[in-house]
N, C-alpha and C positions, 0 to 999 in steps of 0.2 A: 504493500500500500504506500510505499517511498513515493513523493512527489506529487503527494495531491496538494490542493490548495492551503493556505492555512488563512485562520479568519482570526482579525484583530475586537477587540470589544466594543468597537463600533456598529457591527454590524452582529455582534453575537446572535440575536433571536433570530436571523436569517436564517443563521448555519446553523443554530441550533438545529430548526424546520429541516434543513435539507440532510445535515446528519441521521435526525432520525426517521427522516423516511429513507432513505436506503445504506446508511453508510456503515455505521458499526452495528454488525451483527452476528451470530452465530448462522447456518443455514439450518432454514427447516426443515422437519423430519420427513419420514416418509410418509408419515402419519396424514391422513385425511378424510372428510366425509367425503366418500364417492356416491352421489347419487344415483348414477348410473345401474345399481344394484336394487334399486326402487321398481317396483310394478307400474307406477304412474309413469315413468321414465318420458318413454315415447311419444304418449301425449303430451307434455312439457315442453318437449324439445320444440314440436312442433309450435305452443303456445308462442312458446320465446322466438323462434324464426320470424312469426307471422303480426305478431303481438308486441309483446312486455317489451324485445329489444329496440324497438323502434316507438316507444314510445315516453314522452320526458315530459307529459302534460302530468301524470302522475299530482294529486294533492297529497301535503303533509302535514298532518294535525300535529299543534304541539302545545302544551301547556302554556294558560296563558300566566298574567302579572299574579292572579291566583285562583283559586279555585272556581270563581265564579265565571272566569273568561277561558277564551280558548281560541288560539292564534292558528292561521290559516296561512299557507304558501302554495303554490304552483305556477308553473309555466302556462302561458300561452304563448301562440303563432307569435312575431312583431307585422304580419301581413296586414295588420286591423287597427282599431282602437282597442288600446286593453280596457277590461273591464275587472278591474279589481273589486268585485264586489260578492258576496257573504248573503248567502237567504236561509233564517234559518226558523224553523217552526215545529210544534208537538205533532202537527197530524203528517201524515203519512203523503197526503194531496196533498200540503206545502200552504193550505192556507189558515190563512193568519198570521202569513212567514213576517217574520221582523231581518230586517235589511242593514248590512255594515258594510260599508264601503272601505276601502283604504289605501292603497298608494301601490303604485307599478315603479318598475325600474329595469332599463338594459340587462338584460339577461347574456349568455352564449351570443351566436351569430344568428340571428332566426327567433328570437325568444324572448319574450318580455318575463320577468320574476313577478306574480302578484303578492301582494299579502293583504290580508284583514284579519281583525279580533272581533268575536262575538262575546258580547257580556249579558250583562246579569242572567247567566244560567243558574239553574238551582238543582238542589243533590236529587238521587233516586229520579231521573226523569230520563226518558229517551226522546233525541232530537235530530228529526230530518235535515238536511242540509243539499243548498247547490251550489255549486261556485260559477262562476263566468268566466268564461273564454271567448273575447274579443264580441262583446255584443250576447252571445247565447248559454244559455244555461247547461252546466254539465248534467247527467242524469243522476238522480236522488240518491244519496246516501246516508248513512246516519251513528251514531255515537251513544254511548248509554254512561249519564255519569251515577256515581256510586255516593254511598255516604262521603260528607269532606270530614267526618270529624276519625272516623277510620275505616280504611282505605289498603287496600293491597295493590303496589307495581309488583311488576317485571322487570329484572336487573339482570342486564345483556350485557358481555363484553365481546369487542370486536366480530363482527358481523363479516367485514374486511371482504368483500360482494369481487370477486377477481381474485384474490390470495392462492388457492388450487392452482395458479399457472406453473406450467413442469409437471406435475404431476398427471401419472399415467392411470384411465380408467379402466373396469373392469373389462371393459372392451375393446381395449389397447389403443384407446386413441390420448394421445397427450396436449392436456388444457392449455390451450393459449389465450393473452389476452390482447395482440398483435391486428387482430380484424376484428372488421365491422359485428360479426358473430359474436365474440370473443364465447367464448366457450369455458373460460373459466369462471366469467362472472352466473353463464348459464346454471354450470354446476350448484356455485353456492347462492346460487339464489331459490334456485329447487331447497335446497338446507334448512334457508331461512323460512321460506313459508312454510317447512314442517314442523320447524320450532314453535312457528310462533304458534300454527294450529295445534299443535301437543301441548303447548303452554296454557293457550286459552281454552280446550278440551278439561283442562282439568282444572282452569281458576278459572272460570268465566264473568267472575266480578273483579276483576284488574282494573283499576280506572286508569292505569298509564303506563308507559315504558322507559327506562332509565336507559341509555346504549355510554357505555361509556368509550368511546369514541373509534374510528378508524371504521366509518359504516362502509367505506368502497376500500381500494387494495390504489388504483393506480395513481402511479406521483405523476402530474401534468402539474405545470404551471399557472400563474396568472387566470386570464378567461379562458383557457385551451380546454374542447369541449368531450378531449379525450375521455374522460371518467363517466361520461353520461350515460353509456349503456349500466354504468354498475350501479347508479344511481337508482336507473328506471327499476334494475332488477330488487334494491333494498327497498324502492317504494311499492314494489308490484303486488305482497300478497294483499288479499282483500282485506284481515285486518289493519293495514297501513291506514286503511278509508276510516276505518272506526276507530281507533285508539291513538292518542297524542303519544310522542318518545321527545321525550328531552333528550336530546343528542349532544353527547361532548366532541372537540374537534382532537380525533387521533393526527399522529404526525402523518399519514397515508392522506388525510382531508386537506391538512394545512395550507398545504402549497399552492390553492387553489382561490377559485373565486365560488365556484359552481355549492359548494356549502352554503355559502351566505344566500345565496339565490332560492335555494331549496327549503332553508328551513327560517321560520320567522322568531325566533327566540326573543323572551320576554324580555324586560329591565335590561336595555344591551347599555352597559355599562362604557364601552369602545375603550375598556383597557386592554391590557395581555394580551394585543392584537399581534397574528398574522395574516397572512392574505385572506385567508377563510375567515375572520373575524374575532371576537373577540370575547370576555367573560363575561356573564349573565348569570340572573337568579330569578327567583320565585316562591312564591308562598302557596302551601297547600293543607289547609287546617290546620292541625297543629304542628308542622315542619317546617321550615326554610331550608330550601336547595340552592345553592351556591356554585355555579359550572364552572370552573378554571381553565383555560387554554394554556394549560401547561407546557404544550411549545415554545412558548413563550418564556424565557426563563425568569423574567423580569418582578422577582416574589415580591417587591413593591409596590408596584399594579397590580401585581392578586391580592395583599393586605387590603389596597384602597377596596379593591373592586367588593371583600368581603366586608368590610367595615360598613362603605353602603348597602349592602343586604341585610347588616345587622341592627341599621340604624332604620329600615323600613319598616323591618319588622323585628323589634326588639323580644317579643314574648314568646314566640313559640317553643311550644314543646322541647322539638328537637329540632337540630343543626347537622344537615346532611350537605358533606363537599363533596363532589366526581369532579374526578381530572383522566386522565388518560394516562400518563406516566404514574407505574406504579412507584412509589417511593419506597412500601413498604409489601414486599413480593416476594418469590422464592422460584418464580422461573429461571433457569441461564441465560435467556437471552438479551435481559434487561435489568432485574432488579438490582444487582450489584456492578450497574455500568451507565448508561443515561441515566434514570430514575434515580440513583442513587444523590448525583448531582443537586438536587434539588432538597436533599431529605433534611438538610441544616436550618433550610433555611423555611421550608412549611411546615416542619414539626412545631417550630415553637409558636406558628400563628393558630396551630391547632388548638393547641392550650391558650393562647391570649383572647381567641375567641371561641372560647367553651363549645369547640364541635363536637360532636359524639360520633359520628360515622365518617368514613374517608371511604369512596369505593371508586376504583380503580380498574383500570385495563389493559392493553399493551404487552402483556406478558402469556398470551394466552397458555394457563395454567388457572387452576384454583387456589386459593388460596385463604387462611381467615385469620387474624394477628391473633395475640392480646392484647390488651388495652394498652396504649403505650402514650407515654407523654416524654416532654422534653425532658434532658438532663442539666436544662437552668447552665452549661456550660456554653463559652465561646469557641467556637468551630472554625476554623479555615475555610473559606469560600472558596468554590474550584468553578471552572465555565470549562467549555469544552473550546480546544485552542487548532485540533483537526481533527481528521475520519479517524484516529486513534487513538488521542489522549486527550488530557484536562489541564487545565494551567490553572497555577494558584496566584492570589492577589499581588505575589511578590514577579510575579513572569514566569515560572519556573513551570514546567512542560513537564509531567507525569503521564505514563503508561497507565488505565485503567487496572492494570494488578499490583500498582505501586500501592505498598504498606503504610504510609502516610496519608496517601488518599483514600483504602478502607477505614482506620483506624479515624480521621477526622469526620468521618458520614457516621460513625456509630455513634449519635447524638441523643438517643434515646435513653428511656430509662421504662421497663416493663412496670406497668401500674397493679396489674392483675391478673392472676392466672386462671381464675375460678372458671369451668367449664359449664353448657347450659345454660345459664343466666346469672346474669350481674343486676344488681338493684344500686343505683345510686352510684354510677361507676367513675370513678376518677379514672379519667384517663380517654382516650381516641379510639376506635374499633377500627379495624384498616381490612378493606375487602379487596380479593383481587377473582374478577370473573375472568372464567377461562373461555374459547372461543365460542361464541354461541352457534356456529353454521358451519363448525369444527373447518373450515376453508385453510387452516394450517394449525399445527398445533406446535408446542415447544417441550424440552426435557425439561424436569426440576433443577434445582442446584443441588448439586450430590450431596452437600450436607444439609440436613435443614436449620435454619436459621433459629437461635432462640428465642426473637420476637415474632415466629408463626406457632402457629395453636393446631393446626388441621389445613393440610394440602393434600392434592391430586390432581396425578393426569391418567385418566384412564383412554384415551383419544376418542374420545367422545363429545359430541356438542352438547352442552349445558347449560342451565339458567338459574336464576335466582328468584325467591319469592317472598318479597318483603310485606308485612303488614306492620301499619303504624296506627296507631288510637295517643291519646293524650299522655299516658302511663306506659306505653309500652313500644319497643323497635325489636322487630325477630327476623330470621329470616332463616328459611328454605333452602338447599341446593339443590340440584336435582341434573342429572345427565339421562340422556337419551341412548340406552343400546341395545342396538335390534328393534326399536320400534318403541322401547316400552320402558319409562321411569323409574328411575333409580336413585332414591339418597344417598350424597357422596357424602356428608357432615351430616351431625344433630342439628334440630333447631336450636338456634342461637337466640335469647333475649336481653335487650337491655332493659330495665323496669326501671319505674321514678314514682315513689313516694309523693314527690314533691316538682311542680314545674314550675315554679317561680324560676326566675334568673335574678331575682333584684336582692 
């Protein structure tokens, strides 16, 4: 890797982006979900030729400023006037529909980005919806919200719709993602719509989706409209129509424009920005979610960016961050190498601003900490200085296996070990989901870390299944093999006596 670029701290959060979408990494394994071994196979294929690949009008429901709203994006032609407008009503015929309008903008080449928010929704209701496309109404679809005061998501890690490319299927043909076809986004996108149908088969009261980031696989640049087949294929299954995902941006999104276009993310704060955009939050009964573009290494703009989430909403419950880079992980690909980077200097804003949950992605593996909070010590700062090492505040250029640079990331201090459930818990919970459309998977780190509690990989696509009430944060794991659900961890609880913060 002699004589790649080196990047000064000028321009760090760039190279950050461009580091970690493809620079330092270990190769992935053999390991993958092959769709191809599916009965629906066939017809799919066909769908996707005829259909889903060619198509980028796709809407994406996302969580709005809080529970009462619900933010809207999609493409339309640019052949027309856009029509960025939202109909949205109880009955099924659309009348009585209440109307929001909202703002268009330059999309790709061909494409206008719409978005609108519908508000005052109310719990326990189901709500028809159309959106516009240059003057006419798309065909009726619809969304079901659930209690706001407790409430079960879906926590997806990398989805990464293209990642299968190399990899040879049962019928010896080798995924690429090089043409108009690409055939490896085809793959995991088959993956994904059985995930999410296996997921909502067996929760059918989810009111949402948590992805914590890398939803497509390919690094394109700027507006470059390469990544839109993988797009089409992560918005294609039908529940995409019904259920909002708060998406974090993985380093495979960053480098692009086509994120910000797709999805309409609440309170955009326009810190921690790369090309894809930037950190955002939201309020959902008793929780505040907190999104970080950890690409961004710039842990000053995520303090700001959290501070105003916490000053929106100062009471609730609980304090949930997603970032993408996992800090605190136990895959080899990442945890004790990018991720790591970062772990000095977000640990201690964990504890300055009493979060409770950290869930993370990037490392597709499982994983589930103990509690862990800062060790109140000063840390050495490191940034990444090329495709191979880290430089420290003084100039000085280390090797990621240099013993200075592990020893200064071990920042932490284990708050709690108790397994099952915590009541009243000092300390951060740190989640690492492993891939949810299994599109690649990664080895552990041979040893296990003694700030995890419970990992695996069993190469299988997974999800998580968190339920939150005033008093209570749990969650579910669960892998998919052969078709049929499996507990890879106990449920985990954190409990609260008490939810004052004052």
């Amino acid at each position: 890797m002699n004589g790649r670029k080196k990047y000064g701290a000028a321009v760090i959060s760039v190279a950050l982006t461009l580091v970690l979408a493809g620079g330092y990494a270990y190769a992935a394994t053999q390991h993958f979900a092959d769709s191809t071994k599916d009965g629906a196979w066939d017809s799919w294929v066909q769908k996707w030729d005829s259909q889903v690949s060619r198509d980028y009008e796709k809407v994406a429901l996302t969580p709005g400023a809080d529970e009462t709203q619900m933010n809207f994006a999609w493409y339309s032609k640019a052949d027309g006037t856009a029509t960025p407008k939202i109909e949205l009503s109880t009955s099924s015929d659309m009348s009585g529909a209440a109307v929001f309008e909202g703002g268009a903008s330059q999309a790709i080449d061909g494409y206008m980005s719409n978005k609108a928010t519908a508000t005052a929704l109310k719990e326990n209701t189901t709500y028809f919806y159309r959106y516009y496309k240059n003057g006419m109404p798309s065909q009726t679809a619809s969304f079901k919200t659930h209690s706001f005061n407790s409430y079960t998501m879906l926590y997806v890690g990398d989805p990464q719709i293209g990642a299968s490319k190399g990899q040879t299927t049962s019928r010896g043909d080798k995924l690429e993602n090089a043409s108009a076809l690409n055939t490896a986004a085809r793959n995991d996108s088959f993956s994904w719509n059985k995930t999410l149908n296996t997921a909502m088969g067996a929760n059918p009261d989810i009111s949402f989706v948590l992805s914590a980031g890398d939803q497509i696989n390919k690094n394109v640049e700027g507006r470059d409209p390469g990544n839109e087949v993988e797009y089409a294929g992560f918005l294609s299954p039908d529940w995409m129509q019904k259920l909002p995902v708060a998406t974090t941006i993985g380093n495979h999104d960053s480098t692009n424009e086509s994120y910000s276009y797709h999805f309409n993310n609440p309170h955009d704060t326009q810190l921690g920005k790369t090309t894809a955009g930037g950190d955002y939050f939201y309020k959902y009964g008793p929780a505040l979610y907190v999104v970080l573009n950890t690409n961004n290494y710039n842990c000053a703009e995520h303090e700001l960016a959290i501070k105003q989430a916490v000053a929106a909403y100062p009471d609730t419950s609980w304090r949930i961050v997603m970032i993408h880079q996992d800090i605190y992980g136990s895959g080899l690909d990442h945890s004790d190498s990018d991720g790591i980077v970062l772990r000095s200097q977000l640990t201690p804003l964990m504890d300055k601003y009493d979060v409770d949950v950290v869930l993370q992605g990037h490392d597709h593996t499982y994983s589930r900490s103990y509690l862990l909070k800062s060790d109140s010590k000063t840390h050495s700062k490191y940034d990444f200085y090329d495709w191979d090492n880290v430089k420290d505040e003084a100039g000085n250029v280390f090797p990621y296996n240099n013993t200075a640079y592990q020893d200064e990331n071990n920042c932490y201090t284990i708050a709690n070990t108790m397994s099952g459930s915590v009541t009243n818990a000092d300390g951060t919970l740190y989640m690492e989901a492993n891939s949810s459309t299994g599109s690649k998977y990664y080895e552990l780190i041979p040893t296990q870390q003694d700030y995890i509690a419970v990992r695996n990989q069993n190469w299988n696509p997974t999800y998580s299944v968190i339920h939150v009430n005033q008093n209570s944060f749990s969650i579910d794991t669960y892998e998919i093999a052969g078709g049929q659900l499996q507990k890879i961890d106990q449920t985990f609880t954190l409990k609260k006596t008490s939810t004052s913060r004052r």
